[in-house]
N, C-alpha and C positions, 0 to 999 in steps of 0.2 A: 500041771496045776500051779506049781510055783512061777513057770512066765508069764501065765496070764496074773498072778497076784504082784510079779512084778512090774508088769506094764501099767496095773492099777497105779499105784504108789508112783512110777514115773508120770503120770498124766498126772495127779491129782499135785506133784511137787512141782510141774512148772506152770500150774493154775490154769490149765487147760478144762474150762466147762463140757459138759455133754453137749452141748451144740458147737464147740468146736470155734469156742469164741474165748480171746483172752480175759481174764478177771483178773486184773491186776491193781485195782480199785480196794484201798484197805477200808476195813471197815471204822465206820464212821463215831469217832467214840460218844459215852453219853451227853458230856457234857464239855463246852468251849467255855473257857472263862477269859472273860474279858474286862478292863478295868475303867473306872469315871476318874478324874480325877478336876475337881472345879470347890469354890468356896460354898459350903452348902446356904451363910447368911446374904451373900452379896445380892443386890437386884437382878442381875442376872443366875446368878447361882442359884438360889431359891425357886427358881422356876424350871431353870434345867435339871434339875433333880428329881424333879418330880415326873417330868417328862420323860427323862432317860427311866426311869423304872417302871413308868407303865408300854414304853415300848417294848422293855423287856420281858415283862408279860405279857404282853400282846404278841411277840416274837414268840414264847413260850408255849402261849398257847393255838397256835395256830402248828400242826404237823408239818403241812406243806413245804413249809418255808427251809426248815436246817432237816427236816426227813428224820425227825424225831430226837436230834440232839437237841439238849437244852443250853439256851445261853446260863451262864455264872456270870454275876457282874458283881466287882468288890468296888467301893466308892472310897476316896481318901477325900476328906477335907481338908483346899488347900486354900487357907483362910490366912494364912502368912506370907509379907510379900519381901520382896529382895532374895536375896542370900540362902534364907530361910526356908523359903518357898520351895526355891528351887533343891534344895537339901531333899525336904520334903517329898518332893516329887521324884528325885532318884533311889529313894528308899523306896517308895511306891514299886517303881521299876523293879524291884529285884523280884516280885512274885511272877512264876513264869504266864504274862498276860499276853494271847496274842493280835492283841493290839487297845487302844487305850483313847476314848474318849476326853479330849480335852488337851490341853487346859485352859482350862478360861483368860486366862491373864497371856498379851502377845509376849511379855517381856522374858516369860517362866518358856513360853512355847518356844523362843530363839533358842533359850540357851539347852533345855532335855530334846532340843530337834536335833543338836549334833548326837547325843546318845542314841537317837532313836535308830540313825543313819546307820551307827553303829551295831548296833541288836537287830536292827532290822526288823520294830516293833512300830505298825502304822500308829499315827498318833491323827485322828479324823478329831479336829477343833471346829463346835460350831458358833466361836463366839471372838477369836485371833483371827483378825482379818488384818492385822498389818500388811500392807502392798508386798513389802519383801519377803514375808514366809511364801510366795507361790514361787520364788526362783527355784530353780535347780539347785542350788544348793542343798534343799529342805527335801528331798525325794519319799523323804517318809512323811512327810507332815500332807495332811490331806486336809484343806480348807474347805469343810461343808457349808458357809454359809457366804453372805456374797461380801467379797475382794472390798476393800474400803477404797481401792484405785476408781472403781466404779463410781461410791458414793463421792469422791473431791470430782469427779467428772460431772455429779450433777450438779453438785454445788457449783463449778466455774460456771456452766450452761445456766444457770438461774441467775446471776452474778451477771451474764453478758445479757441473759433476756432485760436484762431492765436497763441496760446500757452504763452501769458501772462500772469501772478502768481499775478499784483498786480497794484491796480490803488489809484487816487486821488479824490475824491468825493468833487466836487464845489456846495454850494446848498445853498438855502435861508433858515435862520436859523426862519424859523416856521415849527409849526405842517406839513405843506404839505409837506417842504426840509427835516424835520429830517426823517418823517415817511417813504418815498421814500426810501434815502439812509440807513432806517435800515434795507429795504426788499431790495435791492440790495446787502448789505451786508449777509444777508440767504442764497441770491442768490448765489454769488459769494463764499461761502463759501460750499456750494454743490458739487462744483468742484474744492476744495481747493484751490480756490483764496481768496484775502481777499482787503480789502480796508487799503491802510498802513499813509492813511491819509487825515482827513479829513478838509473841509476850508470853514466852514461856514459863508454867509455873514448877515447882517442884511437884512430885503427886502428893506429900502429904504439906500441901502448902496450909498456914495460917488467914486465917481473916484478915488479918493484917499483911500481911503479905500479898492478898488479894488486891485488897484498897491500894497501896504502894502504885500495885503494877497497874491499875486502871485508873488512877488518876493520868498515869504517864500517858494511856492510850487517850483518853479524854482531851490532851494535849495536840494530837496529830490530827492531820488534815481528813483521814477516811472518818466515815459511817458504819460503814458495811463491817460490822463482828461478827468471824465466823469462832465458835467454840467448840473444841475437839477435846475432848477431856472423859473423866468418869462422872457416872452419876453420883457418886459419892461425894463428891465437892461441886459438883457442876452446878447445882443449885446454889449455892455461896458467891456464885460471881454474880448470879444475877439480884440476889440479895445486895450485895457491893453494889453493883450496877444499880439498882432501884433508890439507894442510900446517896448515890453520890449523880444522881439526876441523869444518869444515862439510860432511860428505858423512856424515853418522852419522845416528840417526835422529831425527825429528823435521825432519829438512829434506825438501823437493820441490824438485828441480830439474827443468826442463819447455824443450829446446832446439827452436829451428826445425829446418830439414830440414838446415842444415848438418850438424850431427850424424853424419846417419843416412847424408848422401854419404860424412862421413868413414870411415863402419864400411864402407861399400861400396866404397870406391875402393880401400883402405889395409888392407883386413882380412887377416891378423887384425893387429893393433895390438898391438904391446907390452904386455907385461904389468902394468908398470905405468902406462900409462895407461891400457888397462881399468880395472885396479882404482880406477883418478879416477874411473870413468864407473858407477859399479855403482848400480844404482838409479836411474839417469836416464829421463825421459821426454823422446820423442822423434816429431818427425813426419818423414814422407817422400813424397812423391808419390806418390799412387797411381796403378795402372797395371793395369787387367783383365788375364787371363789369357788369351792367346790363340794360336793361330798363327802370328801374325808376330811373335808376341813371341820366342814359345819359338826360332825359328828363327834368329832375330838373336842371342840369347843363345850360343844351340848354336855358332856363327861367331864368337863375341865373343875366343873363345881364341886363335883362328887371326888374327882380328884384331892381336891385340897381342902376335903370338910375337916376342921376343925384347925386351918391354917390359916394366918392373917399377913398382912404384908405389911400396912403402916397401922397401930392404933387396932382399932375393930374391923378394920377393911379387911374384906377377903381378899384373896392374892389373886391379881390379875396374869392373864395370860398373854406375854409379850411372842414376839416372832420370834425373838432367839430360843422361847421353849417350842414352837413348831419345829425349829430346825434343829435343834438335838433329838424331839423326836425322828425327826427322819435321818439322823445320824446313825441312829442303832437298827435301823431298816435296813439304813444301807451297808452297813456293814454286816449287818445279818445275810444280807443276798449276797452280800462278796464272799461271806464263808461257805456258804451253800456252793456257788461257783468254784470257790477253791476246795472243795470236798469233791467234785463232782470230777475236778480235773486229775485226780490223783492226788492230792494234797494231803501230807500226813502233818500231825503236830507233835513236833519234837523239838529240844532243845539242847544247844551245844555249849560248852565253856568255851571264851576267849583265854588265848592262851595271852594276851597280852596284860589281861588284869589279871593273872596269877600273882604277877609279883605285889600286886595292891593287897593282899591277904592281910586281914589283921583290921584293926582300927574301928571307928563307933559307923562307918558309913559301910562299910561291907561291901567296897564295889565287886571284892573277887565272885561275890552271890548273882552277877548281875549275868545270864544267859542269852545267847543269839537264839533267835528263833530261826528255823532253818526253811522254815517256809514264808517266810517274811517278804521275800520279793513278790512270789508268786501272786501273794493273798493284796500285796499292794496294787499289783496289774487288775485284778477280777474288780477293786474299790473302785479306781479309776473307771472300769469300763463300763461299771451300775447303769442301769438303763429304766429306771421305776418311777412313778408317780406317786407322790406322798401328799401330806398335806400341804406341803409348801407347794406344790404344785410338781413340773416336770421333773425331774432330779438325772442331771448327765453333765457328765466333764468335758467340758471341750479340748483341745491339744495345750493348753496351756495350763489346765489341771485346776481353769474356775470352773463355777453351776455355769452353765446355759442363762442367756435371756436375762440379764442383769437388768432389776430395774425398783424403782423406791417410788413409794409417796411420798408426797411432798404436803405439811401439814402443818396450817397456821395455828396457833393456839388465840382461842376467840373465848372469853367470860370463863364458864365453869368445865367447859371441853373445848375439843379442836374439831379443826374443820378441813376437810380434804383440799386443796386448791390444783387439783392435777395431780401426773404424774412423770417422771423419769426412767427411760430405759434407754438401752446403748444403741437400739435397732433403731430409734425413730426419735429420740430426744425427750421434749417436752411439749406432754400434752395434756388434754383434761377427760379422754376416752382412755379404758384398759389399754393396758400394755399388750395382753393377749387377741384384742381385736384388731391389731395392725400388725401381726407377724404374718398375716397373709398376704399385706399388701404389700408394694416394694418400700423402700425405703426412703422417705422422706425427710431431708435433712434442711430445707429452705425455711427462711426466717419467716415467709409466710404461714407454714405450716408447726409452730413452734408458737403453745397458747397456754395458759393458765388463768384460772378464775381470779376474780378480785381478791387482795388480802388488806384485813385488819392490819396496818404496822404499829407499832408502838406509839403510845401516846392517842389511842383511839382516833386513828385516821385514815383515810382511804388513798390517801393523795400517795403518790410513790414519793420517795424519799429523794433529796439530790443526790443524797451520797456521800457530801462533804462537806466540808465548810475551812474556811479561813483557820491556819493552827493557831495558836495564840504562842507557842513555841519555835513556827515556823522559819524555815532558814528562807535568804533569799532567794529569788527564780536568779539562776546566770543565765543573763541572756548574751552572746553573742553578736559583734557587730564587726562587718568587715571591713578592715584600714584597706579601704580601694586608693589608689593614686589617681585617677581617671572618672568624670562622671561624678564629683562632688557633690552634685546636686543630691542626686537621690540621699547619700550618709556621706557623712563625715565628723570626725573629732576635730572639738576647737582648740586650735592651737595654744598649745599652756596650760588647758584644764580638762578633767575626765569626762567633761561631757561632749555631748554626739549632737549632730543637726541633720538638717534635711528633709528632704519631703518623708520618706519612708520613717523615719523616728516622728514626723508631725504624725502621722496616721494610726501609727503605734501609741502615742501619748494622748489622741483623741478616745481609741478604743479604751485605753483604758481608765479614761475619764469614764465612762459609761458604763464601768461598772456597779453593779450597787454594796459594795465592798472592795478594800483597799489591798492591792496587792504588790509587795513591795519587791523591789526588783534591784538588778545592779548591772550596766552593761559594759561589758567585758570584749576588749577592740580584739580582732582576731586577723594575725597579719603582721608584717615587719612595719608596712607604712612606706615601702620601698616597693614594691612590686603588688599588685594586683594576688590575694590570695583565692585560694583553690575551693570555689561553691559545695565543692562535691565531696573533699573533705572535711569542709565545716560541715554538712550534713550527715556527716559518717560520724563525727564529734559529738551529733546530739544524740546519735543511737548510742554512741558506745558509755553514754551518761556523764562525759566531760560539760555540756551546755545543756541548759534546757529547754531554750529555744533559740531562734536568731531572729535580725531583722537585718533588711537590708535588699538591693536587687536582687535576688537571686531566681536564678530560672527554673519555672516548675517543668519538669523533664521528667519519663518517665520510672529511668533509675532510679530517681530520687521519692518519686512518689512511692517509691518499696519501704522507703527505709523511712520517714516522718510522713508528719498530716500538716497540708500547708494550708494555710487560708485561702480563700476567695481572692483570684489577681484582682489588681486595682492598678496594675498596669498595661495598657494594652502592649504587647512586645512581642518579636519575630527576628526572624535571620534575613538580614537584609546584607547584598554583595554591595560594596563601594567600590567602583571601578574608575581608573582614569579614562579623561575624556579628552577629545581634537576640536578645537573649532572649527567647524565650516566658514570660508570667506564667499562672500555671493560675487560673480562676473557677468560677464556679459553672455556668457551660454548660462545661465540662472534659468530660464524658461528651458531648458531640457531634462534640469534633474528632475522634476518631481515625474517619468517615465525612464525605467532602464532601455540603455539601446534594445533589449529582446522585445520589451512591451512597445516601443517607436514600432521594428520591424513588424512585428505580429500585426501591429493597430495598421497600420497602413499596406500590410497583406488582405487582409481582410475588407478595409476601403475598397479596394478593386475589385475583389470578389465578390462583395456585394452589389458593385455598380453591373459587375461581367452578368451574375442571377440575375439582374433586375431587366440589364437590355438582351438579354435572352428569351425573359415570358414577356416583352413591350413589344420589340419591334415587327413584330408582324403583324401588329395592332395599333399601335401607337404612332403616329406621324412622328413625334418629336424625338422617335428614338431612329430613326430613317434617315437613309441618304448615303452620301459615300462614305465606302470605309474611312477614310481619316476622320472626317464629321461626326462618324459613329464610335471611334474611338476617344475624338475628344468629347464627346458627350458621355461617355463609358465614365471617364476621370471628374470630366466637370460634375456630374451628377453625386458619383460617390463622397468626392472630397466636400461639395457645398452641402451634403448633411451634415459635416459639421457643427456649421452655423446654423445649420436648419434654413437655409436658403434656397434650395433645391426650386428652380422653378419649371421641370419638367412634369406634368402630369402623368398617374401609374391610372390605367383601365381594367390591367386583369387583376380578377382576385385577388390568383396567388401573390401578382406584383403585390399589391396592394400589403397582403398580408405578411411578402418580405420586410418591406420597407416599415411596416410598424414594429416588427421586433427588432430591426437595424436600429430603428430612432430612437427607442430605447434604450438598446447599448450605449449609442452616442450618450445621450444624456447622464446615463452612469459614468459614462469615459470623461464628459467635459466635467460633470462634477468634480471628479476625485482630482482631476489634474489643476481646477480652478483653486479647489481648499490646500494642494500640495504646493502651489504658487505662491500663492499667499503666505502658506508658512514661511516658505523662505526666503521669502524676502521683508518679513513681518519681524521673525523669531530670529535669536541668534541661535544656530544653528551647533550642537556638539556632537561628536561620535566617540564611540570604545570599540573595543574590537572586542568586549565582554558584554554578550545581550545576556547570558540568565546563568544558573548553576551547571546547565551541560557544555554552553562553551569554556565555562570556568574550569569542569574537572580534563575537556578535551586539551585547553591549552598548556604550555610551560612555564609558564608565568609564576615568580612566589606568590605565595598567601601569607597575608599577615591575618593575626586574629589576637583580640583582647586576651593579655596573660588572667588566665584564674577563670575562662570564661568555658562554657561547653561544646563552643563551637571548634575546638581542637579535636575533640572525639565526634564529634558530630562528621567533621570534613574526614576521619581519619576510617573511622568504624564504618561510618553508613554511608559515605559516599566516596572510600575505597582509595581518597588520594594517599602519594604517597607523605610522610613525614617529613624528607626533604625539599619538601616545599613551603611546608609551612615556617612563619616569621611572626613569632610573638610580638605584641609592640606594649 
């Protein structure tokens, strides 16, 4: 009796079930708590709040989902920024949370992302999309909503659809503004746009401070304002903008999703600050149309009865509140998963903030979660549909299918003009109806509706205009030694002539605006300088243009955009030449001896065919062999002249002697017009007929110093370099 009660006790101690299957699966406790931590007043904060606490309920109440644990969810308000904030948010940290919504702000998200690394406590933000939190370095920080790399991607793409070269980047001089516009700047420079200036403001900048910095922009040559900022002040530049006449036409303003949260949380907005906003381009997060969307919409009222957002307005429902609710989904299914996998939730002291013990911030309180990797892997590998639509991380640790509206602001609302996504560009159909088909990335297929721009106009915008501050264009011009004509500088003063500077001073007579300039000689003035590094000169932004011969060649056409030739030009060989003297054997040159012998081989042979099908026919081809040999010769040679006075009777003769007399005829021609020449024409020869006897022979080459034809003879036609002679 005792074996068998000890065999019990051993089966039941190493978790061995009645079927004979391991249970080593702990159980699951009641409750996971998990933390928000965002500004509850901010535009976006006021709406993820509300959001994240009815998913929590909805997570709550559904069994299924965590298999009967409940979420715990504690909120911090972190409505203080710098220093503060962040204080704020480390305090937070010390309750054992295993893992932590937020934080709203990228600048708070850099700095508790190194803690988090540390604790190994996921931090899912659905509202810190700086580009740089998705590096590796951030392992714990999990970006649920879409990467802002995406949004400068569409903005460059809408910036090249209209054929604009060059914009102004407005942005709040932190981590969040710089990092944005330096990925908009990658962006834009993928399609050889660039950003030619940039206007950083402080985040709690002044009105005045505002005006300062846009009058300065008001100054430069672009149109195109892209504004990357908070809603908090974002509306104050356009205010500024409206006050000091930049919101008429000719200007583009082009905002990130701020914007379009603002029209969405806050709508409808005062009247005048719509009228700031009229003509704005604007993006927003896209979001399919679905089910769960319309459903959560439908409930969003009842959500926030007796909450307002501006004044008596109810609080609207932006896409940043879809996406924290689908933030607490998704991390509800990663704890399920991480329950499922053997996952227990326990916590360890670091033994390295022991010595921190003591003081008002209490890091020694701050615990590693010991399941913190695991629970990060099951986030990443969520595989669910919510209302934002598909919800999946690719290898790089963004959502899937990145893609925005793009949305004009038109009178008392806005108005869709298309849309952006990374699969297929810009277009004016869903983004979800082209992921079945291939990818289409041609300029043909790359379309958007009309827009309203500022200043109530249809017209697209140029983009730029004349600065009023503007430096001069340097243009470049090359001190050739050789070939004058085309440029040159007049002796004793800074200016230039030529046909090539006449052509350049007509174009720009025909502008309809004054574009000042200054040209700058390029070259000692001693030697012929190098076409291909002044071209290299105007990419590396030493010149801004040039003028002068210079050859459009195809390495060159990599690196600038040349005009339209207006000279016709080519690689032409100058070779030395022999005169011919004419003598008295002059009537033999225009036949080589081969062509003599052959021509007068064939005389015979035609005469031998012709009294071969005659004479058994033909009296005149009759009689003694010598008679019939001189008739042989007489007959063939007097075609020549066509003198022939023997009659042919058969056919075939017949039909010899018509294609004989024809030859003849082509034979006296060519020999008549080659006589003539030479004794007509003087007469010269080279022993260089084209570029293969050229590269065949040993002979030097000389070639214009600074010209292309040295790499031309060298690269593509294989001579060697000790033959070439600069001159």
């Amino acid at each position: 009796m005792k074996t068998i009660w000890i065999l019990v006790l051993v089966v039941f101690y190493n978790g061995i079930s009645l079927n004979g299957v391991a249970t080593n699966v702990p159980a699951r406790p009641p409750f996971v708590s998990i933390g928000a931590l965002l500004p509850f007043n901010s535009t976006i904060g006021k709406v993820a709040k509300v959001a994240i606490q009815a998913a929590v309920d909805d997570v709550n109440a559904d069994p299924s989902i965590l298999g009967g644990t409940k979420l715990r969810i504690k909120m911090q308000n972190a409505d203080k920024s710098g220093v503060l904030g962040i204080i704020d948010a480390l305090k937070f940290m010390e309750t054992d949370t295993v893992a932590i919504v937020g934080p709203q702000s990228s600048v708070t998200a850099h700095a508790i992302s190194f803690v988090a690394n540390e604790l190994q406590i996921p931090l899912l933000s659905y509202s810190s999309t700086d580009p740089t939190l998705s590096s590796p370095q951030f392992p714990f920080f999990v970006m649920t909503a879409r990467n802002d790399l995406y949004q400068m991607a569409a903005i460059a793409e809408i910036v090249d659809y209209y054929g604009w070269k060059e914009v102004i980047a407005i942005y709040g001089d932190d981590e969040y503004g710089r990092n944005g516009i330096a990925a908009l700047g990658d962006k834009l420079a993928e399609r050889r746009c660039k950003i030619s200036f940039k206007a950083p403001l402080t985040p709690a900048a002044t009105r005045e401070e505002i005006t300062d910095l846009l009058v300065k922009v008001a100054l430069t040559e672009s149109r195109i304002l892209v504004v990357h900022t908070f809603s908090s002040w974002g509306p104050v530049v356009f205010s500024v903008a409206q006050y000091l006449g930049m919101m008429g036409p000719g200007y583009v303003w082009i905002t990130t999703n701020w914007l379009s949260t603002l029209l969405e949380t806050d709508s409808p907005l005062p009247a005048g600050t719509l009228d700031d906003i009229q003509g704005v381009l604007t993006l927003r997060m896209y979001t399919p149309d679905s089910e769960l969307k319309r459903k959560f919409v439908s409930r969003w009222s009842t959500l926030t009865s007796g909450t307002t957002a501006y004044g008596s307005n109810p609080m609207g429902l932006s896409t940043y509140g879809l996406y924290a609710y689908d933030t607490v989904w998704l991390l509800a299914h990663a704890i399920n998963a991480f329950f499922d996998q053997g996952g227990n939730i326990s916590f360890s002291n670091d033994s390295r903030l022991a010595a921190l013990r003591g003081g008002s911030l209490h890091l020694d309180a701050l615990n590693i979660f010991n399941g913190g990797n695991l629970l990060r892997q099951n986030i990443l590998q969520v595989n669910m549909t919510g209302v934002t639509g598909k919800v999946k991380f690719n290898p790089d640790g963004n959502l899937i299918h990145p893609a925005y509206d793009i949305i004009n602001v038109i009178g008392n609302g806005i108005r869709r003009i298309g849309y952006w996504s990374n699969y297929s560009g810009l277009s004016v159909v869903p983004p979800e109806t082209l992921y079945s088909r291939p990818p289409n990335r041609s300029s043909s297929s790359q379309k958007l509706h009309g827009v309203i721009w500022p200043g109530q106009t249809a017209q697209k915008p140029r983009g730029w205009v004349y600065p009023e501050n503007g430096r001069h264009l340097r243009i470049a011009v090359p001190s050739r030694v050789s070939y004058c004509e085309f440029v040159s500088q007049v002796p004793g003063t800074d200016k230039f002539a030529g046909y090539c500077i006449d052509v350049f001073t007509a174009a720009i007579n025909l502008l309809p605006y004054a574009v000042p300039y200054k040209l700058i000689p390029y070259g000692d003035g001693v030697n012929n300088p190098s076409c291909t590094e002044l071209v290299r000169l105007i990419t590396a932004g030493v010149y801004d243009a040039a003028i002068g011969d210079i050859a459009i060649i195809t390495n060159r056409t990599k690196m600038v955009d040349f005009t339209q030739p207006y000279i016709e030009s080519g690689l032409v060989v100058v070779a030395p030449v022999k005169k011919r003297n004419s003598s008295a054997w002059a009537f033999l040159q225009p036949f080589t001896g081969q062509m003599w012998a052959v021509t007068a081989l064939f005389f015979i042979i035609v005469g031998a065919v012709v009294w071969n099908l005659e004479h058994r026919l033909n009296d005149d081809f009759r009689g003694p062999p010598r008679r019939q040999l001189i008739t042989i010769l007489w007959f063939s040679f007097s075609t020549w002249f066509f003198a022939h006075r023997e009659n042919t009777i058969s056919t075939l003769g017949r039909f010899v002697l018509f294609i004989w007399l024809f030859v003849v005829l082509i034979i006296n021609s060519s020999y008549t017009a080659s006589l003539t020449s030479i004794l007509t024409v003087q007469q010269i020869f080279s022993p260089i007929k084209g570029i293969e006897s050229l590269i065949s022979s040993k002979d030097p080459i000389g070639y214009q110093q600074g010209s292309f034809a040295r790499d031309y003879l060298v690269n593509e036609l294989g001579i060697h370099e000790s033959r070439l002679v600069f001159t």
